[in-house]
C-alpha positions as CSV (number, residue, x, y, z in Angstrom):
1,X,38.9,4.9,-194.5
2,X,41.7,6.4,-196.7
3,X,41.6,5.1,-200.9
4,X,45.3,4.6,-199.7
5,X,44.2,1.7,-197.7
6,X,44.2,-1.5,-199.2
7,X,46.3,-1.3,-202.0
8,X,44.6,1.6,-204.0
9,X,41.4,-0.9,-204.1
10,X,38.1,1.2,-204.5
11,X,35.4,-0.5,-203.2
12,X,32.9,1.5,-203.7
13,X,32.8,1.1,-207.4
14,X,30.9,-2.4,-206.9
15,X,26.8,-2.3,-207.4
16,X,25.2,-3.6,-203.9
17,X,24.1,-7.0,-204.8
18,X,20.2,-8.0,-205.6
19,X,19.3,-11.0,-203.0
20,X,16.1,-11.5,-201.9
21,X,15.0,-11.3,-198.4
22,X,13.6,-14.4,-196.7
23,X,9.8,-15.1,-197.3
24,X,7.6,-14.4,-194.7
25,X,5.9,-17.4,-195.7
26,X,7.5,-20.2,-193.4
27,X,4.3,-21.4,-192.0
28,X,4.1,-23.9,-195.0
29,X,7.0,-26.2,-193.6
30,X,6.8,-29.0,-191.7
31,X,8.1,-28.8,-187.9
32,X,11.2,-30.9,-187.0
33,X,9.7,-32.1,-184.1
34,X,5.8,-32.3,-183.5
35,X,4.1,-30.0,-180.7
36,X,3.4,-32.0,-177.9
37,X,-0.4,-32.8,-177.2
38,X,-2.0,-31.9,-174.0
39,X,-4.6,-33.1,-172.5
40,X,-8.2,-31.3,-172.3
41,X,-8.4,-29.7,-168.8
42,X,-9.7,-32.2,-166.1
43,X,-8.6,-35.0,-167.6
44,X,-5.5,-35.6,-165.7
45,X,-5.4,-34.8,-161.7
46,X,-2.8,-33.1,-159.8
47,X,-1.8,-36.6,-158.7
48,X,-1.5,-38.4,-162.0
49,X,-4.8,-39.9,-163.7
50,X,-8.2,-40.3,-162.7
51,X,-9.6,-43.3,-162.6
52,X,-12.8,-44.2,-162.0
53,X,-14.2,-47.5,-162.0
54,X,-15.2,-48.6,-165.5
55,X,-13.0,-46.1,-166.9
56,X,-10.7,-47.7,-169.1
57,X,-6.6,-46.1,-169.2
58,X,-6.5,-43.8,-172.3
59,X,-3.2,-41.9,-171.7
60,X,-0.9,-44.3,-169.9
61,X,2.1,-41.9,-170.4
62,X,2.1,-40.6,-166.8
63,X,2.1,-44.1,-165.9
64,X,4.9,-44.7,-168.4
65,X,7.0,-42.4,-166.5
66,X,6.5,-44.0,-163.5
67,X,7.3,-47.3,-164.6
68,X,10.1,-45.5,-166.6
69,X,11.5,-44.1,-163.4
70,X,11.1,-47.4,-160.9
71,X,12.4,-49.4,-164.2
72,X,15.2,-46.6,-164.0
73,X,15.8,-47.0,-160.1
74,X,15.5,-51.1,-160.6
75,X,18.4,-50.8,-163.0
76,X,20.0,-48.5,-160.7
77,X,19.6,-51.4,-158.4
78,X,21.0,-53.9,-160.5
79,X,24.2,-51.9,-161.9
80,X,25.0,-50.8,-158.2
81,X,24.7,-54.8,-157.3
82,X,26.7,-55.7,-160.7
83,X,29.5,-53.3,-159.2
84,X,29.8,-54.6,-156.1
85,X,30.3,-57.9,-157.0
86,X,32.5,-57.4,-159.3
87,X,34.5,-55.6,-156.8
88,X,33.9,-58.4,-154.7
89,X,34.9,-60.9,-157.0
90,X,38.0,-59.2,-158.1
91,X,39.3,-59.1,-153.8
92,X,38.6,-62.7,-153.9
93,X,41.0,-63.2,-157.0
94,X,43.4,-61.0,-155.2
95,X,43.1,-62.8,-151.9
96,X,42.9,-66.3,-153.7
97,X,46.3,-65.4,-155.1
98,X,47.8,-64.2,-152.1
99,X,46.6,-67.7,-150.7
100,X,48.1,-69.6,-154.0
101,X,51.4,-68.0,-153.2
102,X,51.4,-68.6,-149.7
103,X,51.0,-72.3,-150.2
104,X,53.4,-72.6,-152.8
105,X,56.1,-70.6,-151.4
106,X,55.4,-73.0,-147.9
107,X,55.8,-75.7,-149.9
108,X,58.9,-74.5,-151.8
109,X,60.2,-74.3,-147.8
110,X,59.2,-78.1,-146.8
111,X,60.6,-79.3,-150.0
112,X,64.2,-77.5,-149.3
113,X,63.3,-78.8,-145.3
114,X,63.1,-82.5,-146.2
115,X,65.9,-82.7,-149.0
116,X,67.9,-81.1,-146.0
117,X,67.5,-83.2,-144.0
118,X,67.6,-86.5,-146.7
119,X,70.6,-85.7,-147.4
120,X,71.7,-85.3,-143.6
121,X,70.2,-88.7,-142.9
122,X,72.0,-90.2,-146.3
123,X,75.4,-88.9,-144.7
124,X,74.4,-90.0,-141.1
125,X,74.1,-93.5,-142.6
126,X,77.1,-93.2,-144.5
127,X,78.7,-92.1,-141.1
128,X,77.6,-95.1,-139.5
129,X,78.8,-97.4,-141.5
130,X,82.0,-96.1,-141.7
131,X,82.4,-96.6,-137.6
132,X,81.0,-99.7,-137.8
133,X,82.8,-101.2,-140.2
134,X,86.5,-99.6,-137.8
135,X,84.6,-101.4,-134.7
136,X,85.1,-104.2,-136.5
137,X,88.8,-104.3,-137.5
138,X,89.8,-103.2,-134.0
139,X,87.5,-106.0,-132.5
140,X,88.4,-108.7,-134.9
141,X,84.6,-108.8,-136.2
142,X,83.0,-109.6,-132.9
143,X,79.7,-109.7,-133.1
144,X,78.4,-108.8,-129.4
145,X,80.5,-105.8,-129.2
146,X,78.7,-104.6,-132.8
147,X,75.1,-105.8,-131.1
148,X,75.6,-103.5,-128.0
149,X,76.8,-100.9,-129.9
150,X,74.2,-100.9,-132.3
151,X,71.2,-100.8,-129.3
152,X,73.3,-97.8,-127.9
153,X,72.9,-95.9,-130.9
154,X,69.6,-96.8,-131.1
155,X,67.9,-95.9,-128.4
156,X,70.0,-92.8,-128.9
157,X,68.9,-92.0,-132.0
158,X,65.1,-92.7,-130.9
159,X,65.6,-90.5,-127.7
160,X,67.2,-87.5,-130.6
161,X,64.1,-88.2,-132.6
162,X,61.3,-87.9,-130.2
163,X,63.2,-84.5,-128.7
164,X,62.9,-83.2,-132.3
165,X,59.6,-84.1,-133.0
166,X,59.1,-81.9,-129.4
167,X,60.5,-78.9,-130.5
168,X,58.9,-78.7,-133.9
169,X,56.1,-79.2,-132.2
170,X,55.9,-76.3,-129.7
């Protein structure tokens, strides 16, 4: 390094500072976590505790641990069922819906189906009348010529009907 570098500053003219090194004496504090504690050798098995009859459970952390994992696969259990019925219940919704929409849009059809044909029968009627009433004037209001017309139409209308009720049928 060249005193030309940084701006002519020298450096070197600063005394090193004085700072204590860190003291060897760090036994004194406290841990952040405690050690763990073992067990003397021969208490615990390679299988978990031994028990012998009499014996009453001193360490119950290995048996912790096994409840702590079966209480862990238990709630395994229980979220995996929780998820599949909520995924079950939201196809239902889905498929109720669909179903709700079906009907209504069925019912949107009959409705246009029988003011169709409300009206067709309203202008039938209307139709009907009108011939009836011309029957008359050319008949001079002859009431057996009206009365056989009238079971013509009739039975004409009933044979129309019941061929109707056939084809909406098949």
């Amino acid at each position: 390094m060249t005193s030309g570098d940084f701006n002519g500053f020298d450096f070197h003219n600063y005394p090193t500072p004085n700072v204590s090194s860190f003291s060897d004496n760090l036994g004194t504090l406290a841990p952040i976590q405690p050690s763990p504690t073992y067990p003397p050798n021969g208490a615990q098995g390679p299988y978990g505790p031994s028990m012998h009859p009499g014996d009453k459970a001193t360490d119950a952390a290995p048996r912790r641990r096994q409840l702590s994992f079966e209480e862990q696969s238990r709630l395994a259990a229980e979220e995996d069922k929780r998820r599949r019925n909520t995924a079950a219940s939201a196809r239902f919704r889905v498929k109720k819906k669909a179903r709700e929409q079906a009907l209504e849009k069925r019912e949107k059809e009959l409705s246009d189906k029988v003011s169709a044909l409300e009206s067709r029968i309203s202008s039938l009627e209307t139709e009907n009348k009108w011939l009836r009433e011309l029957v008359m004037e050319k008949n001079g209001g002859s009431d057996t010529v009206v009365s056989a017309l009238l079971e013509k139409g009739k039975s004409e209308s009933a044979r129309k009907a019941a061929e109707m009720t056939k084809s909406e049928t098949s």
